[in-house]
N, C-alpha and C positions, 0 to 999 in steps of 0.2 A: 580447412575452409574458414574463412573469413568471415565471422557476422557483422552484419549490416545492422548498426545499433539505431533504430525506430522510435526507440523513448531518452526523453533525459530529462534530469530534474533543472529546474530552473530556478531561481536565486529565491524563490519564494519558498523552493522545497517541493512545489508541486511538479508533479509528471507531465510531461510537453509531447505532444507526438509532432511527429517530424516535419507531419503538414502543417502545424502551425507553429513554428520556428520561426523565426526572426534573425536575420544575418546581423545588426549590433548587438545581440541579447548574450549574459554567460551560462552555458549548459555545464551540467556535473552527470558524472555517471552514476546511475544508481545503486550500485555495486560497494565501486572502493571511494567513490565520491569526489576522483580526481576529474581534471579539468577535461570536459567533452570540447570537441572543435564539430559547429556546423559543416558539412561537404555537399555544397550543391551544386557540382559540375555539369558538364554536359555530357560527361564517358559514360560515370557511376548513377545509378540514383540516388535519391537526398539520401544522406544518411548522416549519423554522430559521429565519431572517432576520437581515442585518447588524442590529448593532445601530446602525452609523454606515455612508454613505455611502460605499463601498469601488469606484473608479472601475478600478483595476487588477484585481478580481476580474473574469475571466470565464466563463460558461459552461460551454466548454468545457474550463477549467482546473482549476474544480471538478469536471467530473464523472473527468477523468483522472486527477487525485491521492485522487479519494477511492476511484476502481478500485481504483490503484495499493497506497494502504491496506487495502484491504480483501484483495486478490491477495495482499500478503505477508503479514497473520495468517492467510491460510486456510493461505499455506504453511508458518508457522511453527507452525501445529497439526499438519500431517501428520507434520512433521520431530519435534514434543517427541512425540505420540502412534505416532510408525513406522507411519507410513500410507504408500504405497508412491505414488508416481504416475506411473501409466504413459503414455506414449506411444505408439503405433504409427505404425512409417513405410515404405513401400517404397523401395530402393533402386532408383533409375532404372538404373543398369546391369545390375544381376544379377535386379530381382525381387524379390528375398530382403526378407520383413517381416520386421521387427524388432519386437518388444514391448519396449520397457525402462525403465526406474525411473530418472527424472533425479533422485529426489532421494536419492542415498545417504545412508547414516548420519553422517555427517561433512559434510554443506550445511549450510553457512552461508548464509544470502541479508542481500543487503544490498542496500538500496536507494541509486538516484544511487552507484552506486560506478565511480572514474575509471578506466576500462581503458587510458587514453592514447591507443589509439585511437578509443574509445568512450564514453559513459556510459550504461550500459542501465538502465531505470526499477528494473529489480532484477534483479541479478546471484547465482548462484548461487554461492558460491564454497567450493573443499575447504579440506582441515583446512591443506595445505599451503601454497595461497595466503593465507591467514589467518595462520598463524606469519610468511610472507616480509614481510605489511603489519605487522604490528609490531614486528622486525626494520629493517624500513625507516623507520617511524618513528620508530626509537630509535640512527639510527644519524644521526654529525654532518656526514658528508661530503653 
């Protein structure tokens, strides 16, 4: 079965959903990042399409990076507009719910960032592990 590709990145790098596409604009797949063609016929409904045969795109690699796109501008909207976003969780030992706002004033999120032990699809990170990675970049040892 054929998917009907609904998202594509746009020359900015941002995520485009299909309703607001533009016929002169250029689309990229969010996947293998090759060249998306708009399809807005009258058979099909709108949808993306390689414009070339893309054997390494699959499935479900498109639909997890273009989540993954979409999950961090939603979060990078709450973070530039201080939109708060809470969690609720009970602790198994005590009971005790917690309400709390992971995303403080000071989150960074970065996507694919290396934790050494990890690489989380996006990682949230404070003001202070952010000064330490360009500190570390800038340093020769």
């Amino acid at each position: 079965m054929e998917i009907l590709h609904k998202y594509a990145k746009n020359i900015n790098g941002n995520v485009i959903h299909i309703g607001n596409a533009q016929i002169n604009e250029k689309y990229f797949c969010p996947e293998c990042e090759g060249d998306f063609i708009l399809k807005s016929g009258n058979i099909r409904q709108r949808h993306f399409a390689h414009k070339n045969f893309s054997p390494n795109c699959t499935r479900e690699g498109y639909l997890h990076k273009t989540f993954k796109k979409l999950f961090l501008e939603w979060i990078n909207h709450k973070i530039i507009n201080n939109i708060s976003l809470n969690i609720v969780m009970r602790c198994n030992y005590c009971g005790f719910v917690y309400n709390l706002n992971i995303l403080p004033r000071n989150s960074f999120p970065k996507e694919e960032y290396d934790l050494k032990v990890c690489r989380p699809d996006i990682a949230l990170l404070d003001h202070i592990r952010r000064s330490c990675n360009s500190f570390r970049n800038s340093c020769k040892s």
